[in-house]
C-alpha positions as CSV (number, residue, x, y, z in Angstrom):
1,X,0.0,0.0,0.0
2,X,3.0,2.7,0.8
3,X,4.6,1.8,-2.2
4,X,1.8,2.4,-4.4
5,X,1.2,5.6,-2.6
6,X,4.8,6.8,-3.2
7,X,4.5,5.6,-6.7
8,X,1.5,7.7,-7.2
9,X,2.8,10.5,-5.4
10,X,6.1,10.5,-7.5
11,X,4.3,10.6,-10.7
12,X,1.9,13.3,-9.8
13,X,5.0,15.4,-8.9
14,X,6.7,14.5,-12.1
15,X,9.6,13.2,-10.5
16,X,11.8,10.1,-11.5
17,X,13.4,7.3,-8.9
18,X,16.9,8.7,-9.7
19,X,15.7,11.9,-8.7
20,X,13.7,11.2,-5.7
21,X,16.3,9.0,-4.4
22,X,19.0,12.1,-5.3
23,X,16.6,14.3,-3.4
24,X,16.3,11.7,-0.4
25,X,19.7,10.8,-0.1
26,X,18.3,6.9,-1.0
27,X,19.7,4.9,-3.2
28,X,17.9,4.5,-6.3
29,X,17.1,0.6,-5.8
30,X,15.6,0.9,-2.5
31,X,13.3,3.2,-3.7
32,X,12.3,0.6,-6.6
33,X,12.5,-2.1,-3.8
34,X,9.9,0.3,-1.9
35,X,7.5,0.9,-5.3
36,X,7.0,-3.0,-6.1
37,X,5.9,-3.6,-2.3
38,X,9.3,-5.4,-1.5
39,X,10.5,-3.2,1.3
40,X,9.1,-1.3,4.4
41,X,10.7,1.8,5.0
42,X,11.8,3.4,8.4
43,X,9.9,6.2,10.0
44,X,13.4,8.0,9.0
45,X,13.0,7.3,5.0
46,X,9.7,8.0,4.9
47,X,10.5,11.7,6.3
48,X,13.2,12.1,3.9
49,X,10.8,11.0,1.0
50,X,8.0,13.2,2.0
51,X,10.0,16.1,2.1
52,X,12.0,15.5,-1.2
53,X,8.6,15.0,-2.4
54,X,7.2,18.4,-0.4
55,X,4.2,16.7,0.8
56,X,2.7,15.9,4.2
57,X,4.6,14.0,5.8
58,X,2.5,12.7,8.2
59,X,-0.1,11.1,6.0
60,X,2.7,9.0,4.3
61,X,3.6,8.3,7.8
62,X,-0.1,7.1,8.6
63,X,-0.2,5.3,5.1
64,X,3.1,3.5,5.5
65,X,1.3,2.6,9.2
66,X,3.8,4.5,11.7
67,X,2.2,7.0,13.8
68,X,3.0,10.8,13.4
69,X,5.0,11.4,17.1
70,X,2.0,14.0,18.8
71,X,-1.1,11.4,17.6
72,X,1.2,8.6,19.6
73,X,1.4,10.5,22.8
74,X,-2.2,11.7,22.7
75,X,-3.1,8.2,22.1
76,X,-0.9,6.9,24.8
77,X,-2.9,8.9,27.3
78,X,-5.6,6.9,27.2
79,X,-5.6,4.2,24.2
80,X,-9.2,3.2,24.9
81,X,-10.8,6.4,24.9
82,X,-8.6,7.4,22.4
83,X,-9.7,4.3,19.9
84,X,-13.4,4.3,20.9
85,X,-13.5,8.7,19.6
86,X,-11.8,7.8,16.3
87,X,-14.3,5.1,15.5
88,X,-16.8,7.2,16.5
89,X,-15.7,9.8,14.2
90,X,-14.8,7.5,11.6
91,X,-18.9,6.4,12.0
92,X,-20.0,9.5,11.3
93,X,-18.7,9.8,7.6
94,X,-19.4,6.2,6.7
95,X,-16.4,4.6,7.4
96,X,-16.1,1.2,9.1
């Protein structure tokens, strides 16, 4: 799923592997390795991607399925609580 999103994300932005992974400081493989579902990037890549990219870094975060740092703590707190408002919400525009 991330590496579709990157994929998609890279060609709305007009930008090639060798030039995202220039841009990232990532080697031009591991970005291929990422596309075609083979790899799992860190929380660290996925920064560095975003930003080469310029776009939010925190929804690849949430797509690649690492928490953004703040929505962690918050959800530390009190996980229950935490979980049952977000399905709540989530309820409220259809989702399941």
């Amino acid at each position: 799923m991330f590496g579709e999103k990157l994929r998609k994300l890279r060609l709305e932005k007009k930008v090639s592997m060798r030039t995202l992974a220039q841009k990232a400081a990532i080697d031009f493989s591991y970005i291929s390795q990422i596309e075609h579902g083979k790899r799992q990037p860190s929380r660290d890549v996925i920064v560095r991607l975003a930003r080469a990219l310029k776009t939010d870094v925190d929804e690849l975060l949430v797509v690649a399925g690492h928490l953004p740092e703040d929505v962690g703590e918050i959800l530390g707190r009190d996980p229950r609580r935490s979980l049952d408002l977000i399905r709540e919400t989530l309820a409220r525009y259809g989702k399941p």
